[in-house]
N, C-alpha and C positions, 0 to 999 in steps of 0.2 A: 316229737321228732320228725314227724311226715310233713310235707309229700317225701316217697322212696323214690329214687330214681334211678332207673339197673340199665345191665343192656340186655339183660333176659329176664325173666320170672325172676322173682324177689328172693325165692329161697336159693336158686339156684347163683344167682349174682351173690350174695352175701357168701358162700361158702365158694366161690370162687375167684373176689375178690375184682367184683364188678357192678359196686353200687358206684352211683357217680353225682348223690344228692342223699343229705339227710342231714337234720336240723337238729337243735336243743342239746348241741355237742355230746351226741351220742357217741359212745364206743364200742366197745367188745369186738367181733369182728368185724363186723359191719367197716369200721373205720382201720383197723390194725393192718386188714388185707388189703386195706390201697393205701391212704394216706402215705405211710410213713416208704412206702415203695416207689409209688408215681409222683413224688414231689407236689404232693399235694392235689388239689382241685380244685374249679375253677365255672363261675356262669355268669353266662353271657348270652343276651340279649341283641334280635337284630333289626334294624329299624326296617319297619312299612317302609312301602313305598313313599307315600307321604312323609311317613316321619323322616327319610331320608333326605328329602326335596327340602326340609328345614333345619337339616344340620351340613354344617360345611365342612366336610373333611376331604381330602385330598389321597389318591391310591400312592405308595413309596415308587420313586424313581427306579427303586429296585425292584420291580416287579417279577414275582415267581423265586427271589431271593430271603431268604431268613438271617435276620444279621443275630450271631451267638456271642461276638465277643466288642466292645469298645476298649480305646485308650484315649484319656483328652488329650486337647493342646498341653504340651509338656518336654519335659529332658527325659523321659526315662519310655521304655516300650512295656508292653504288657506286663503284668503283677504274675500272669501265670506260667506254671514249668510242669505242664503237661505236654508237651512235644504237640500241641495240639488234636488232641486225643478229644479233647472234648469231656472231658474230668473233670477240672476246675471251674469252681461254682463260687464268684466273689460282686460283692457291691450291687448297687437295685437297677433292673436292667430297665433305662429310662431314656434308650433309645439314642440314634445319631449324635446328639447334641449335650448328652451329659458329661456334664463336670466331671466326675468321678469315672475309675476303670469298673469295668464291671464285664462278668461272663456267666452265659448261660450254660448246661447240663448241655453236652449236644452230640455225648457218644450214643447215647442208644435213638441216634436218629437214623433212618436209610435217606442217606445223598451220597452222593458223587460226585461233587463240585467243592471248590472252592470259588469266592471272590474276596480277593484283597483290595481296601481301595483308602484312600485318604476321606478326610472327613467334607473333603471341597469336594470330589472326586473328580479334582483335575489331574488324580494319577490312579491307576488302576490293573488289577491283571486277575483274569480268570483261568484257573488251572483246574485239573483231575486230582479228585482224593490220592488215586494211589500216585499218581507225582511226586505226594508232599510226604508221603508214608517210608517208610526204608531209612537206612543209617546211609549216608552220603557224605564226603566232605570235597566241595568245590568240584561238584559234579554238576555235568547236565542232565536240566531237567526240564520237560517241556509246558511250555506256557500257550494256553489255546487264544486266546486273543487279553490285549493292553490297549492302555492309553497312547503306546507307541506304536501296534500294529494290530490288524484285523483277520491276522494271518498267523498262524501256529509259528512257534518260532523257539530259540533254548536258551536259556541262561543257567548260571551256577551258582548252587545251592548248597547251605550247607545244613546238615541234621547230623550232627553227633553222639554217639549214645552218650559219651561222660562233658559233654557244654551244657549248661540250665540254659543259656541265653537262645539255644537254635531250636527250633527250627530259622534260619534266617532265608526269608523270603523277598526278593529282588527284580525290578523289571529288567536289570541285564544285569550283568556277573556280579559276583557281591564285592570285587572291589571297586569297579568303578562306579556300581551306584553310591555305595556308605560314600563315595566321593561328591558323587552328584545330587543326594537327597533324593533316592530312588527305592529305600527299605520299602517293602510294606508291610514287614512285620518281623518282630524279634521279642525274646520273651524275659522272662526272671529282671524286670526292668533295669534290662539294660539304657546304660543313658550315650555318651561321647560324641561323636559326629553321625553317629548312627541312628539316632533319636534326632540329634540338635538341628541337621538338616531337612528332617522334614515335619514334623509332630507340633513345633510352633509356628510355622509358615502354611501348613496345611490343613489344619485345624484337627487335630489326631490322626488318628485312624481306625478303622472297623473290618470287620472281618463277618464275613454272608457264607451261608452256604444254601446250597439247591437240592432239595429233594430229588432221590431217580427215579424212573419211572412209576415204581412198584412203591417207593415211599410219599410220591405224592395222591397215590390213590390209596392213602391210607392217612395222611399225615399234612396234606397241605390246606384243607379247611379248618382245621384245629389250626394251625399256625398262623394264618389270615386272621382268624378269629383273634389270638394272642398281640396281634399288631395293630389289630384294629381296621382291617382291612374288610371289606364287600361287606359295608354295612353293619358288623359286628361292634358290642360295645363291654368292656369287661364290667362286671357291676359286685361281683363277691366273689372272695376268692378264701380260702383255709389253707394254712398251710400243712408240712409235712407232721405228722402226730398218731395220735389216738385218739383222738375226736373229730365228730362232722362238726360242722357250721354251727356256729351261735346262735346263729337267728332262731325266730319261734314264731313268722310273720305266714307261714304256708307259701311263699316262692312269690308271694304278691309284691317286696320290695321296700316294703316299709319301713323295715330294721336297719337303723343306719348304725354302723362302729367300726373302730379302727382308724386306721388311715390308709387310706387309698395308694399303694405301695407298686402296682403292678402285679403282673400275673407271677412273681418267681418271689412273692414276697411271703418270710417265714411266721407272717402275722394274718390270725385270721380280720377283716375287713367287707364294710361293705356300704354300697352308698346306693342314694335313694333310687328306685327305678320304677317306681307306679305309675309316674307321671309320665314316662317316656310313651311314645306311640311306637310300639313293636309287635311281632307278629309271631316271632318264634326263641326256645331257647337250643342253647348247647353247652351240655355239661361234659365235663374234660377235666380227666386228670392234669395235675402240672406238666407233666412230661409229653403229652397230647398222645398217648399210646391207645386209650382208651377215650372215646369222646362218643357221645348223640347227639342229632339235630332231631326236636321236635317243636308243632304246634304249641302256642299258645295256648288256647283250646284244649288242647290234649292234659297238661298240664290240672288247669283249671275249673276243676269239680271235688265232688265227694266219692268215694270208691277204696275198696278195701281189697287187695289181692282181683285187680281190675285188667281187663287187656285195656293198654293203650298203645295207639300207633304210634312208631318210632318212624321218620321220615329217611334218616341214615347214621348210620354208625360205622365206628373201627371196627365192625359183625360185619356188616351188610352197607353195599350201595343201594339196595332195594327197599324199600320201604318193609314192615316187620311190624309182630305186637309182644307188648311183653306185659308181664301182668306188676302193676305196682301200687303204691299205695298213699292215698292222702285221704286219711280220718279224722273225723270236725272235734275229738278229743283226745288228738294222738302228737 
């Protein structure tokens, strides 16, 4: 079942529910205290310099934004009738361009933003959590900048506590845009001219939100990570349960199974990474609440209730040691 990977001493992480690495689908608490809590977990791999200079990836347009929710090209608007809460958790999150709706867990995130935007994003509008929050119907509510101004400005909204369909979110009042093909977002899929106007002219829509201050020093290297951003690559991931990881390779990468589903997928998965040129790992619950960045190196020996250096964690910006364990019979 080793290597252990905590964010403190081994005894101490396992009976508070802060292991974040353990193999040969081990359970009892070890697994009981996260998994089935933090939607699961998750390692990833971050390419060398070098190994970077030979892989081609690209930073998101949306830079310092997290996208939680898609709809595709369609009649209808989001599947979800959470008021946008961040509760409903549907279809495999497979980014800007998937086929299917699909949303990520993303109430127990700390941000303070929203962004709404089409899937061209030749329409757009960034607002404030608490804007979109409260029972409103055809109120104003203020929009911080759009694809129509760079400048704060209000349009009317409507959130009703007894409509599935609202929140209904609008670059200017919600009749003239449902007129204009200006939604950018409505939910319990609704479909009429409110969908029909822009969802197949604009190739869906998605919906981003931004870390605050105090949730990006906590919470925005795990989410980079999940997108695949600064170098990060997901390589195995478990989902939510009673048991760690399948594997039985020691974090070397060899064990290949599953199908490679993304980081919110309820299958455990994992695909080969020996051969990658990388230099460090980060293990992370599903929900990124709980994550470490360490060495390679550190990783990569024999040691039994050992300190090793942790480089940063959801503990500590500072570097730290915790004692874990990988045994050549364990």
């Amino acid at each position: 079942e080793d290597p252990w990977i905590t964010l403190r001493d081994h005894s101490t992480s396992v009976r508070a529910g802060e292991v974040l690495y353990g193999g040969n689908k081990f359970g009892n608490i070890h697994a009981s205290n996260v998994l089935p809590i933090h939607e699961g977990a998750n390692v990833f791999v971050r390419l060398s310099e070098e190994g970077l200079a030979n892989q081609q990836w690209c930073e998101s347009k949306h830079r310092g934004w997290t996208l939680v929710r898609h709809v595709p090209p369609g009649s209808t608007w989001h599947p979800a009738t959470d008021r946008l809460l961040g509760t409903d958790v549907y279809g495999k999150a497979l980014g800007p361009t998937a086929d299917e709706a699909w949303s990520i867990r993303f109430a127990n995130l700390d941000y303070d933003e929203f962004m709404f935007s089409t899937g061209d994003c030749q329409k757009w509008l960034m607002t404030k959590k608490s804007q979109v929050f409260g029972w409103y119907s055809n109120t104003d509510r203020q929009i911080e900048a759009s694809s129509l101004s760079d400048r704060p400005y209000e349009a009317r909204w409507y959130r009703r506590a007894n409509n599935k369909e609202d929140p209904w979110i609008t670059l200017r009042d919600h009749s003239e845009s449902v007129r204009d093909g200006e939604v950018m977002y409505g939910e319990d899929k609704f479909g009429n001219i409110h969908a029909s106007n822009v969802l197949p002219i604009h190739n869906g829509a998605d919906v981003w939100m931004r870390l605050s201050e105090e949730g990006r020093k906590q919470q925005e290297g795990c989410l980079a990570a999940r997108e695949g951003r600064d170098g990060w690559q997901l390589v195995r991931r478990v989902g939510p349960g009673h048991m760690w990881h399948p594997a039985t390779d020691q974090l070397i990468g060899s064990d290949v199974y599953g199908s490679p589903e993304g980081f919110n997928s309820t299958k455990a998965w994992s695909v080969p990474f020996n051969t990658l040129d990388y230099d460090e790992f980060m293990f992370a619950t599903g929900d990124c609440l709980k994550w470490l960045i360490t060495k390679k190196d550190t990783v990569f020996a024999w040691y039994s209730n050992g300190h090793r250096t942790i480089e940063s964690s959801s503990a500590s910006d500072q570097p730290y040691q915790a004692r874990w364990y990988r045994r050549t019979n364990n």
